[in-house]
C-alpha positions as CSV (number, residue, x, y, z in Angstrom):
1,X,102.4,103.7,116.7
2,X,102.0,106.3,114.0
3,X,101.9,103.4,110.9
4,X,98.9,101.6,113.6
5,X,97.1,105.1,114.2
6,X,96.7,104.9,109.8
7,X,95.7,101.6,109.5
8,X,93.0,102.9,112.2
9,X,92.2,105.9,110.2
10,X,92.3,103.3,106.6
11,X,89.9,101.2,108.5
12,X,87.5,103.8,109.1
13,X,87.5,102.9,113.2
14,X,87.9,106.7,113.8
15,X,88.9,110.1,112.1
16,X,92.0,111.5,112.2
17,X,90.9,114.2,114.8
18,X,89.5,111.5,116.9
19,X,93.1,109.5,116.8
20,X,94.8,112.2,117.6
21,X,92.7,113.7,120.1
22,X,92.5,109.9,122.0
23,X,95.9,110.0,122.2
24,X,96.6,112.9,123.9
25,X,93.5,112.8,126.4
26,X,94.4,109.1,127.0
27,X,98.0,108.6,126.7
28,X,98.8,112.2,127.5
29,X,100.8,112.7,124.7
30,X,101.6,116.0,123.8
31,X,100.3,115.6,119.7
32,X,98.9,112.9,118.4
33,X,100.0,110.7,116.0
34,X,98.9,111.6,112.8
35,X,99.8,115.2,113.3
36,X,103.2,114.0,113.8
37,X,103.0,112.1,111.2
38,X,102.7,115.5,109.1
39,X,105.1,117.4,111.1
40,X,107.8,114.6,110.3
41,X,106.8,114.4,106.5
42,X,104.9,111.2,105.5
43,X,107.5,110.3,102.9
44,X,110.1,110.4,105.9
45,X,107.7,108.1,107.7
46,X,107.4,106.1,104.8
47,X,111.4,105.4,104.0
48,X,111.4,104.7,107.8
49,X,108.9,101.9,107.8
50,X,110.0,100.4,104.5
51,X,113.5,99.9,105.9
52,X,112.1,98.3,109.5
53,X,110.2,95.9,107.1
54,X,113.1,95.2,105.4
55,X,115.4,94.6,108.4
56,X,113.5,92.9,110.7
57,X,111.8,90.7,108.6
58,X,108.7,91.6,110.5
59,X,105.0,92.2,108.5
60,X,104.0,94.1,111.4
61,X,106.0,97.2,110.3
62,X,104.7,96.8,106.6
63,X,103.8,100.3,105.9
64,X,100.0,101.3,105.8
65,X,98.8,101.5,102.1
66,X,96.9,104.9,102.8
67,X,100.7,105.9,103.9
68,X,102.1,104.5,100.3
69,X,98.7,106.2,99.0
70,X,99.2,110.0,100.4
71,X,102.7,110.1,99.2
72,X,102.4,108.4,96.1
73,X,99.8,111.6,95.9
74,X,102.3,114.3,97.5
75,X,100.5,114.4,100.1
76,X,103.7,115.0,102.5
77,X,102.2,116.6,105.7
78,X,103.4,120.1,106.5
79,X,106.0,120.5,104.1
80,X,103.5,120.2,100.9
81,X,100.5,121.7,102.8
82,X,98.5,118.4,102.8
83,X,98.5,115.3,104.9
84,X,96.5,114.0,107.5
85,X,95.5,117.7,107.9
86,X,95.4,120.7,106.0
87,X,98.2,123.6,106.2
């Protein structure tokens, strides 16, 4: 869900704010998914998707390039100050 919520945002379908607060109205989640994204650290994300891309053999969990993009930039989330949102 989070690597779909960033091809959203990539896409330019909606902000970040507007992903996140979607989710939570609509799904009743308790933080959206880009936020999470930062609060796990977008590197972590990133490791994570690259291995279910490589185990399952799947394209669908081929990481988002903005993902690749942000921490190629160290853009990390919380734990750099800068992700989907600013710290």
């Amino acid at each position: 869900m989070i690597n779909e919520a960033i091809f959203v945002l990539q896409e330019g379908i909606a902000s970040a704010a507007e992903i996140d607060e979607g989710m939570r109205l609509g799904c009743n989640h308790p933080i959206g998914p880009l936020a999470l994204a930062d609060l796990v650290g977008l590197d972590t994300l990133l490791s994570v998707m690259e291995v279910f891309q490589r185990d399952f053999g799947d394209p669908k969990y081929r990481p988002a390039p903005l993902l690749k993009e942000m921490v190629s930039a160290g853009m990390l989330g919380r734990k750099s100050g800068k992700g989907f949102y600013g710290y």
